[in-house]
C-alpha positions in Angstrom: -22.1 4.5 28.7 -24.0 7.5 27.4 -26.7 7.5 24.8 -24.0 9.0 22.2 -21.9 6.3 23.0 -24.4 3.7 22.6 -25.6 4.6 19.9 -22.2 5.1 18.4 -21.5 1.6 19.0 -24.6 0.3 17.9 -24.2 2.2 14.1 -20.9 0.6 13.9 -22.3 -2.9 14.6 -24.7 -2.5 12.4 -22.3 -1.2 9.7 -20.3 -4.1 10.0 -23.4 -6.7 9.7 -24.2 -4.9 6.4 -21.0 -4.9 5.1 -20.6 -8.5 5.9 -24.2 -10.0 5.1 -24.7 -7.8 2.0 -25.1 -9.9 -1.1 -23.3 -12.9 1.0 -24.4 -15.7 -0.9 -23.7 -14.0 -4.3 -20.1 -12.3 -3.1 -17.8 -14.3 -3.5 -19.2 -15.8 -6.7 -19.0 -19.2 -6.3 -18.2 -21.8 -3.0 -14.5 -23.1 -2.7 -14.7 -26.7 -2.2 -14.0 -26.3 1.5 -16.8 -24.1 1.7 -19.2 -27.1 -0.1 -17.7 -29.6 2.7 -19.0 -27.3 5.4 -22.1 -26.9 4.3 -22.5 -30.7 3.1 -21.5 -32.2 6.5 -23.7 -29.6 8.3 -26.3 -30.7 6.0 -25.1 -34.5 6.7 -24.8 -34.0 10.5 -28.2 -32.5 10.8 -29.9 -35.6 8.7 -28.8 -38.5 11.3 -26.1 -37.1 13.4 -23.1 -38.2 11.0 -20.7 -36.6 9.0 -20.3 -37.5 5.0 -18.8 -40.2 5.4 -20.9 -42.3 8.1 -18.7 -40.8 11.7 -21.0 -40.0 14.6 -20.9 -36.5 16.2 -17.3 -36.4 15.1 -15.5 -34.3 18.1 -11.5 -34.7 16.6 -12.0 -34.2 13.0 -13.9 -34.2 9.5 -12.6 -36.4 7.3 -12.0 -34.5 3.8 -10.0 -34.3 0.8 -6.4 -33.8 1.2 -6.9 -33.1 5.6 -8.4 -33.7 8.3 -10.6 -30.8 9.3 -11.4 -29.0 12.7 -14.8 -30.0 13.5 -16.8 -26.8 14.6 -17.6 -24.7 11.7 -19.7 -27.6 10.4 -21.9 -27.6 13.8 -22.3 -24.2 14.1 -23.4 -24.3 9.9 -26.4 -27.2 10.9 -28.9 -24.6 12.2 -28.6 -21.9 9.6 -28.8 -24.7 6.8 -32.0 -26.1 8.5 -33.8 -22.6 8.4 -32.3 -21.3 5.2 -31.3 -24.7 3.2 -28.2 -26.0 1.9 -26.7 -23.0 -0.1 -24.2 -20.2 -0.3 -25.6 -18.3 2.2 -26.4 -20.6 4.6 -22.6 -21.6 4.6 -21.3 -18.7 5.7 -23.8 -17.4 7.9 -21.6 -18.7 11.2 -18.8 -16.6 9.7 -20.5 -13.3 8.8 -22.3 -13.3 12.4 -19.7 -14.1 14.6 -17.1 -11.8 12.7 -19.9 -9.3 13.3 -20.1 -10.1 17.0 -16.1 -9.7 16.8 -16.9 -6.0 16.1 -18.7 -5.7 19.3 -16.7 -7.7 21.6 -13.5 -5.7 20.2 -14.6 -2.6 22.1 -15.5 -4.6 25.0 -12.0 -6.0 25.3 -10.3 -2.9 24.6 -12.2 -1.3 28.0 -11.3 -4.3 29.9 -7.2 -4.1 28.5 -7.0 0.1 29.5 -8.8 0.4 32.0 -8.5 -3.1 33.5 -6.9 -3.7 37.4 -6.3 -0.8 39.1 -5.6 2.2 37.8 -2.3 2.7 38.7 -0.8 3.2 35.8 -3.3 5.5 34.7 -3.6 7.5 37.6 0.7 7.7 37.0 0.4 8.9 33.3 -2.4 11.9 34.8 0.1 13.2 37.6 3.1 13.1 35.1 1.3 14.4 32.0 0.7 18.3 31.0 0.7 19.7 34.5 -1.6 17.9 35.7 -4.6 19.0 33.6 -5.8 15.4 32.4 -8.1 13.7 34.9 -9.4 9.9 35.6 -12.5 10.4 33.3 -10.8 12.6 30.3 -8.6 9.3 30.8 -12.3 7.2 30.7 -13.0 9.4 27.4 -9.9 8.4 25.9 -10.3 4.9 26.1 -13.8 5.1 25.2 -12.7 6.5 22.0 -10.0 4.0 21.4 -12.4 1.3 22.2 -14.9 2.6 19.6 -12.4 3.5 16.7 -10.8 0.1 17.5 -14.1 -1.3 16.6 -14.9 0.4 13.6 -11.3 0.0 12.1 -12.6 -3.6 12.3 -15.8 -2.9 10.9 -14.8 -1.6 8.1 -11.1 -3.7 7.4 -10.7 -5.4 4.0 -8.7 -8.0 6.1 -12.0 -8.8 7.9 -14.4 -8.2 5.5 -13.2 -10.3 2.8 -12.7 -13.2 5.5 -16.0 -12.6 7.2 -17.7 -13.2 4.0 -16.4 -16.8 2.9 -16.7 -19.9 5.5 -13.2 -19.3 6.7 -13.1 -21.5 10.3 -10.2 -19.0 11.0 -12.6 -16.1 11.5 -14.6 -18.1 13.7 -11.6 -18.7 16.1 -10.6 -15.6 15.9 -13.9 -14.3 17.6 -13.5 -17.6 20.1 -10.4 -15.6 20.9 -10.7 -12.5 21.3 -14.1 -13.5 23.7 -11.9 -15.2 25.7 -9.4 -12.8 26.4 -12.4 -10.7 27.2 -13.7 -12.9 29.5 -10.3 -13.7 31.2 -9.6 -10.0 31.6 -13.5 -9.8 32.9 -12.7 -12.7 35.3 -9.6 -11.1 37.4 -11.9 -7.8 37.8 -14.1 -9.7 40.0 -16.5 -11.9 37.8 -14.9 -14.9 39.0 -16.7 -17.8 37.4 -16.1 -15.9 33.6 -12.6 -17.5 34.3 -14.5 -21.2 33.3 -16.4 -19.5 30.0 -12.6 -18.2 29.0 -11.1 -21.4 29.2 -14.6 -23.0 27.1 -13.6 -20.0 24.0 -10.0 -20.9 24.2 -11.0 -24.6 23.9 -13.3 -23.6 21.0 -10.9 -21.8 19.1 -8.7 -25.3 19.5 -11.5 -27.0 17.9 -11.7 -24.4 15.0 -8.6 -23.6 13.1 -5.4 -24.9 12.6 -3.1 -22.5 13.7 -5.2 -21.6 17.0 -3.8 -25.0 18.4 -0.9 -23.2 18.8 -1.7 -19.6 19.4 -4.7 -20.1 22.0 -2.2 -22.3 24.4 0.4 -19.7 24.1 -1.7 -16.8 24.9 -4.0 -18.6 28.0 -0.8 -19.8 29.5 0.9 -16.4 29.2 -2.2 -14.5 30.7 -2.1 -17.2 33.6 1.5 -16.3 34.3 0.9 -12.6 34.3 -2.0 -13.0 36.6 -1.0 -16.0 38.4 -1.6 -13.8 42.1 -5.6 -12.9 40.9 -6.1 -16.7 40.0 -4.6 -17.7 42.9 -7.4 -15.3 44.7 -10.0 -17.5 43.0 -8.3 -21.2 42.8 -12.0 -22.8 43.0 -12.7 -21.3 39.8 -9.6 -21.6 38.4 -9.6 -25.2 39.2 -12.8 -25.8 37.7 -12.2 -24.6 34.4 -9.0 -26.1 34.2 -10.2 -29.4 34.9 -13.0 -28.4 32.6 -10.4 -27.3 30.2 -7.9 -30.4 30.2 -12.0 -32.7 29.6 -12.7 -30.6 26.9 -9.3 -31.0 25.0 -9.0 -34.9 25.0 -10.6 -35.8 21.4 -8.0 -33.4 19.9 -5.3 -34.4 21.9 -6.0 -37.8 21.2 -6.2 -36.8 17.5 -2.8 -34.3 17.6 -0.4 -37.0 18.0 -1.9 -39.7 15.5 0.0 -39.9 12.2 -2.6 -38.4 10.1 -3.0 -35.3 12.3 0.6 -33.9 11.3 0.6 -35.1 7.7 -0.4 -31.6 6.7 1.8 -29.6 8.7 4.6 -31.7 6.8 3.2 -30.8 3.5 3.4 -27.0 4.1 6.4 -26.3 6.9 9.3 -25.3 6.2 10.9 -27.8 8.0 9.5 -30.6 5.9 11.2 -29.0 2.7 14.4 -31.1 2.2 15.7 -28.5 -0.9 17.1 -26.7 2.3 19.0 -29.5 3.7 20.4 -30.6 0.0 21.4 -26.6 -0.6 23.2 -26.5 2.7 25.1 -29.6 1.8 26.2 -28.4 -1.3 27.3 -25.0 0.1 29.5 -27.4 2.7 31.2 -29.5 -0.1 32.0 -26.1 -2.2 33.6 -25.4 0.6 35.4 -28.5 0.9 34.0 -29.5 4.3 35.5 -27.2 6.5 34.5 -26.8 10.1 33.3 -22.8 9.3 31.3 -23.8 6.7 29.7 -27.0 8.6 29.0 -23.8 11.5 28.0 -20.9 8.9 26.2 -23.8 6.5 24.6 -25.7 9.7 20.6 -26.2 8.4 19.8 -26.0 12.0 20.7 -22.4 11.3 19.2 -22.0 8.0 15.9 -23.3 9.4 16.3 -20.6 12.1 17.0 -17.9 9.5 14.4 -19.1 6.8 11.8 -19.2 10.2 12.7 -15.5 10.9 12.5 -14.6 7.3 9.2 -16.1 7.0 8.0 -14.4 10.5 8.9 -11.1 9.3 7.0 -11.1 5.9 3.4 -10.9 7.8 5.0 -6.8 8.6 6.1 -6.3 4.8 4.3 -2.8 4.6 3.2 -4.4 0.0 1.1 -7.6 2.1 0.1 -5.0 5.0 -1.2 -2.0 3.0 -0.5 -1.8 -0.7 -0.9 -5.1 -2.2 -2.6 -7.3 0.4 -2.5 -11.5 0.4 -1.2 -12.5 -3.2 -4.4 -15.0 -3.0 -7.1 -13.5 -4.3 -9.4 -15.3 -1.6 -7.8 -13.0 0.8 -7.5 -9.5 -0.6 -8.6 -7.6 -4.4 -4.9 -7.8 -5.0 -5.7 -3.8 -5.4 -5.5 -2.8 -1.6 -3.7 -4.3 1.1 -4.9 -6.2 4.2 -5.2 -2.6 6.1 -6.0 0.6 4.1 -2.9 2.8 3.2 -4.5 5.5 5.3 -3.5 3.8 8.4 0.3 3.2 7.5 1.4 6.1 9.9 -0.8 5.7 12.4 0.2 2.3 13.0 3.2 3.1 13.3 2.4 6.2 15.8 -0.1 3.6 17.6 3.3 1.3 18.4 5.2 4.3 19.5 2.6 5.9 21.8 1.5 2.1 23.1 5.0 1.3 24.6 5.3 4.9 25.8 2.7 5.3 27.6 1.9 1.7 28.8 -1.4 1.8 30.1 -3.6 -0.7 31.6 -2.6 -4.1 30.2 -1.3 -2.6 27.5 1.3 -5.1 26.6 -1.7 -7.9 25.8 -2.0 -6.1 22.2 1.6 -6.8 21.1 2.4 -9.8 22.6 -1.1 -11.2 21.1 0.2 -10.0 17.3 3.4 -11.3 17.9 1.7 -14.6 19.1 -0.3 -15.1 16.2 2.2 -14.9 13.7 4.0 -18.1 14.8 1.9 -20.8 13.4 2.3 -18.8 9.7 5.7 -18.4 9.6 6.1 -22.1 9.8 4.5 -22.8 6.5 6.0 -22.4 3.2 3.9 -19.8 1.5 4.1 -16.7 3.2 2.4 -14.0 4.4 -0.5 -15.3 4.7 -3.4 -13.4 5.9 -5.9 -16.4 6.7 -3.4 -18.0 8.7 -2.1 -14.8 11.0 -6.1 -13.4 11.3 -6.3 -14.5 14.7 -3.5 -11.4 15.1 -7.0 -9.3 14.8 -8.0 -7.2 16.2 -4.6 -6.1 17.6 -3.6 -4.1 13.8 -7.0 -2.1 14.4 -6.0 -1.6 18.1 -2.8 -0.1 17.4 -3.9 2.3 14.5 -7.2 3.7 16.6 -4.1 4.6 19.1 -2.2 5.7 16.7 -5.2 7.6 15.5 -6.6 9.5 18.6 -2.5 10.0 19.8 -2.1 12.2 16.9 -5.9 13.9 17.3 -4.4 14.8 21.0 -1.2 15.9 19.1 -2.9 18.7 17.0 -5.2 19.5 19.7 -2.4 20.7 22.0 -0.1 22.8 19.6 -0.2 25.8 21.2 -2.1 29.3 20.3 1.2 30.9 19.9 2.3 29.0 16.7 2.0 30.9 12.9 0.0 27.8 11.5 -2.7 28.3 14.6 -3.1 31.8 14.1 -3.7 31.8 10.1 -6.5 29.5 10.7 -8.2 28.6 13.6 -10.2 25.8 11.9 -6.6 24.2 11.5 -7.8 21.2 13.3 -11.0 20.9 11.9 -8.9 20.6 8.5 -6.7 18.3 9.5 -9.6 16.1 10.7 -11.6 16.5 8.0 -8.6 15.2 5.6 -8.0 12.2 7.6 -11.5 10.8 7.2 -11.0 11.9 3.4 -8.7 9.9 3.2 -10.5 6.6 5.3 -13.6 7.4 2.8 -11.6 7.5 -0.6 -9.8 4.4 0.4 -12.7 2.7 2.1 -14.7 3.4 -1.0 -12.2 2.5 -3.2 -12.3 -1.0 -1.4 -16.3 -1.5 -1.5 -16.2 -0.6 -5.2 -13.5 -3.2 -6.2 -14.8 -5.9 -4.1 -18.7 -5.3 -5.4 -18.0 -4.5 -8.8 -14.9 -6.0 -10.5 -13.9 -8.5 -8.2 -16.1 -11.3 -8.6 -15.8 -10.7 -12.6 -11.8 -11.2 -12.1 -11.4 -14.1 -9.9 -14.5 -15.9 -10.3 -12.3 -18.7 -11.5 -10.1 -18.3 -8.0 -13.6 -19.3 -6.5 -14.2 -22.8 -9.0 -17.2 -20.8 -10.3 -18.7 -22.7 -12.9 -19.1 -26.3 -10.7 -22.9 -24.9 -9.7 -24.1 -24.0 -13.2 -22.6 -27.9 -14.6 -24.5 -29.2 -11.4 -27.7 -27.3 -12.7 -27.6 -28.7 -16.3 -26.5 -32.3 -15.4 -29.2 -32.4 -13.1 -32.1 -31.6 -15.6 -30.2 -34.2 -18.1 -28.9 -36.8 -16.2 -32.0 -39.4 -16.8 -30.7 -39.4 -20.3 -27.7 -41.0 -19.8 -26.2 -44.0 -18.0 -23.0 -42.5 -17.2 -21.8 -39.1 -16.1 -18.0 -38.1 -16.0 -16.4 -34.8 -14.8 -13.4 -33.6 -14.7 -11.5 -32.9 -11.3 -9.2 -30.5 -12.6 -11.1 -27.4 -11.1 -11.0 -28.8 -7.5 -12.9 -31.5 -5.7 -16.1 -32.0 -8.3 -17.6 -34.3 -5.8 -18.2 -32.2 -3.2 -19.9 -29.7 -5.4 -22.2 -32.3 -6.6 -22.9 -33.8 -3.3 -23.8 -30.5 -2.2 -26.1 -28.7 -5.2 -28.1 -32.0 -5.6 -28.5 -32.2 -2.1 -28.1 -36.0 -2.1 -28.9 -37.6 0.9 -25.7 -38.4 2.7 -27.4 -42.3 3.7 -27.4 -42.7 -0.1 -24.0 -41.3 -1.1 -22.5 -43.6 1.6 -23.9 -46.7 0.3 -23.2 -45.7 -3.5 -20.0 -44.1 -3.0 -16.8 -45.0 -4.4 -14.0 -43.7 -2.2 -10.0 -44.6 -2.3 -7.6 -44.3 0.3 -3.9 -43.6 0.1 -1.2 -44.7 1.9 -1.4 -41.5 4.2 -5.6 -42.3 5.1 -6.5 -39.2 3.0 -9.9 -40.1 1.2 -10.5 -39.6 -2.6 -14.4 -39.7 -4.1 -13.9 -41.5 -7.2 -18.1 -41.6 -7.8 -21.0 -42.2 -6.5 -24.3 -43.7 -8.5 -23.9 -42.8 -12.4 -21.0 -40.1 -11.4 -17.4 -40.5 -11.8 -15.1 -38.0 -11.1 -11.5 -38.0 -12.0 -8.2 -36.0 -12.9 -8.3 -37.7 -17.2 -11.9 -39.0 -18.5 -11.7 -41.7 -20.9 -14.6 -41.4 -23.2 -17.4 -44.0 -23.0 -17.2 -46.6 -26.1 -21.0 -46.2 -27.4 -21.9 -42.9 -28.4 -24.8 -40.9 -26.5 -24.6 -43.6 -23.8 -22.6 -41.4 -21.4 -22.5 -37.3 -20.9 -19.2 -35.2 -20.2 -18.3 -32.1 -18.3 -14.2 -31.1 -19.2 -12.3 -28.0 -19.2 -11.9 -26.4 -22.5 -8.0 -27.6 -23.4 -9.2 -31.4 -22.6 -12.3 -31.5 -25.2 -11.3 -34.1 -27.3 -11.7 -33.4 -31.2 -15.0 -33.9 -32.7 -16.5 -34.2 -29.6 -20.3 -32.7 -29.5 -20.8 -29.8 -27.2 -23.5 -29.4 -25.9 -23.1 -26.9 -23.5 -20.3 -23.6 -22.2 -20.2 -22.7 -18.6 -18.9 -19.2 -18.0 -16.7 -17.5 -15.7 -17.7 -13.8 -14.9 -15.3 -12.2 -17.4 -17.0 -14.7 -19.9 -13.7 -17.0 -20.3 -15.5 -20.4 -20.5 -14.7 -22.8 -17.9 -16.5 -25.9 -18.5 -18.1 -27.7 -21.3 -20.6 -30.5 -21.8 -20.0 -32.7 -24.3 -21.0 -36.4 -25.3 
């Protein structure tokens, strides 16, 4: 790589640290309980070794409110809440670096993808190609282009921004993945013993998100099919990592097929939702039990159909680039997951990708058609957390699509009208492309920055820290202390912004269990959390923190907590 080309690279990764660790513990405004049970158990874990609620070095799960959580986003959280504390920051420090180190690896695996094996089909697309006039390194440049506008497409996504900067465990297996199909692809070109550190990502990813149980499988076996002869080549290695591989994965195997571990797939798949079967049953007696309508009417069927439907919202062009997620975790609900800019060149990048088919080109479709499996099982779709581990495969496409078109206007020849009135035709064209990244890019920063966190604050349970703050510096006045749940999981909130030692919390804690083994903190010490608070029977005896619509009459307020946009949304009262 040349010095423009490093340095290139290096602006870009530095570009996309800024724009993910600028103002990162004040943006988003406020932890979402999951967020607060990362950094507690990190906080927990790094004390004695134990998660919150007394488990040693937990390898299967975290035990939390309402799941059962993949365990490595609350290790890699320890170290940066031992140097910087337990707070905002802290939290999503693992996120923010490692989607920053996605950035980099990005252009590494788009190298080893076009340029990977032998050259073959490279080599093929030069003889065939404009009379022979493009060569092995104007092919080089190419790729080296892709590679770095594939990179800063990422850099600068509001897909990978907005998750980058929350403590999403799915941007942390994305990077696990997109390493290891690095390393794999590094691994067949003669670095044999990368083959073991692939496997150790994909196994990492397994033990990070959900959906990533599903999608790193699918893609390691597929890559070990298409490359079966190279791994054959090195079957030492290959055997070592897969018998380091089937170690690794025995916790969460052990885990997968316990009850608990699919009682949240069955609250949000598709399959689980019996309004389906009950419609199709109906539609069979309207039609007076027929043998066509038991066919047409079959829920085996509708289950198919509803599955494809749900598959083929992630490409609805309102989720992709107008509107975004309808979460406002996910997207400012004002631009969609990719910039409208990059509508046509994603489209271009999918044309020129299967036309020219170079290298191992076909890893970037199959991956984004991969990753939307998981998602299109569950009822609320798209989804853009749960499809993220489809990155960076957009960006991939639309720098293709991006430096097809550059070639396009490069070649038209001398002879046509439009080149002869203006020989800075190109330069124009350019120029209004990156007008139109710039307006839209800036459009982004400017929504997320400064009207953002003022709308959706209360998407974010803002409000929980500033009770926390007051209750803390009253608290000795009182022998009770009741808050409402209705915001979230209070508990967690308090756990984490009193920094209560974990050893205490799990002596004084109150917890209840339901039928399904999913935990509930009912209190701990003076604190008692809970959906309804009864008040206390002698006055001044017991402090209160409620939402507005639940303050009984002639209470006495004491204090208003404020969302961003001023809407109050907590009050202290006795």
């Amino acid at each position: 790589m040349n010095a423009v080309r490093k340095y290139s690279l290096l602006l870009i990764v530095a570009f996309a640290a800024f724009l993910r660790f600028y103002q990162l513990g004040l943006n988003p405004p406020s932890l979402t309980w999951d967020e607060a049970a990362w950094g507690y158990n990190a906080y927990s874990l790094g004390i004695d070794g134990r998660d919150e609620f007394g488990r040693f070095l937990p390898l299967d799960y975290l035990e939390s409110f309402g799941d059962f959580k993949p365990v490595v986003y609350a290790y890699l959280t320890i170290l940066p809440v031992k140097i910087f504390g337990l707070n905002e920051f802290a939290v999503r420090f693992p996120s923010a670096l490692l989607g920053t180190l996605t950035v980099l690896v990005t252009y590494l695996l788009v190298k080893r993808i076009f340029l990977s094996g032998t050259q073959n089909s490279i080599l093929h697309w030069r003889i065939k190609n404009q009379n022979h006039s493009l060569n092995l390194k104007t092919n080089f440049d190419k790729v080296e282009l892709i590679a770095l506008l594939s990179s800063f497409l990422l850099a600068i996504s509001p897909w990978h921004i907005m998750l980058s900067r929350a403590a999403f465990e799915a941007n942390v297996a994305t990077f696990f993945i997109v390493t290891g199909v690095w390393l794999f692809l590094n691994s067949i070109q003669g670095n044999k013993w990368l083959i073991v550190f692939s496997v150790g990502f994909f196994v990492a990813s397994i033990y990070t998100f959900n959906a990533a149980r599903i999608v790193s499988p699918i893609l390691l076996i597929l890559l070990s099919l298409v490359f079966w002869r190279t791994l054959w080549k090195i079957k030492y290695q290959t055997l070592v990592a897969i018998v380091i591989g089937i170690v690794l994965v025995i916790p969460i195997v052990r885990f997968l097929v316990t009850p608990q571990a699919s009682l949240r797939f069955k609250e949000v798949n598709i399959f689980s939702d019996i309004g389906i079967i009950e419609r199709t049953n109906q539609e069979i007696e309207n039609d007076n039990n027929t043998l066509w309508s038991k066919v047409l009417h079959n829920r085996r069927f509708v289950y198919a159909a509803e599955y494809l439907r749900h598959y083929l919202d992630h490409f609805n062009p309102n989720f992709l680039f107008i509107k975004g997620d309808g979460n406002p975790k996910f997207s400012t609900q004002d631009v969609g997951q990719m910039y409208l800019w990059e509508l046509p060149f994603f489209i271009a990048g999918i044309l020129f990708l299967f036309k020219r088919r170079e290298g191992n080109w076909w890893i970037v479709p199959v991956w984004l058609l991969i990753g939307i499996i998981p998602a299109a099982t569950a009822r609320e779709t798209p989804h853009a957390l749960r499809i993220e581990t489809t990155l960076p495969a957009f960006q991939i496409i639309t720098a293709i699509g991006v430096i097809a078109f550059i070639n396009m206007i490069s070649n038209i020849p001398p002879s046509l009208k439009l080149w002869r009135a203006s020989k800075y035709f190109k330069f124009f064209i350019v120029v209004f492309i990156f007008s139109l990244l710039f307006f839209n890019f800036s459009y982004h920063i400017h929504g997320y920055y400064v009207h953002y966190p003022r709308e959706y604050s209360g998407e974010w349970q803002y409000g929980y820290k500033e009770s926390v703050e007051y209750v803390r510096s009253v608290e000795n006045s009182y022998n009770q202390i009741f808050i409402t749940s209705d915001l979230g999981r209070p508990y967690i909130y308090y756990l984490f912004y009193t920094k209560t030692d974990p050893r205490i919390f799990r002596e004084d804690s109150v917890i209840k269990r339901d039928p399904f083994g999913f935990v509930t903190v009912e209190g701990f010490g003076k604190y008692h959390f809970a959906d309804h608070i009864v008040k206390g029977q002698k006055k001044g005896e017991s402090l209160y923190i409620q939402t507005p619509k639940k303050i009984p009459p002639k209470s006495k307020k004491l204090k208003n907590f404020y969302l961003l946009n001023n809407d109050i949304s907590l009050i202290a009262y006795e």
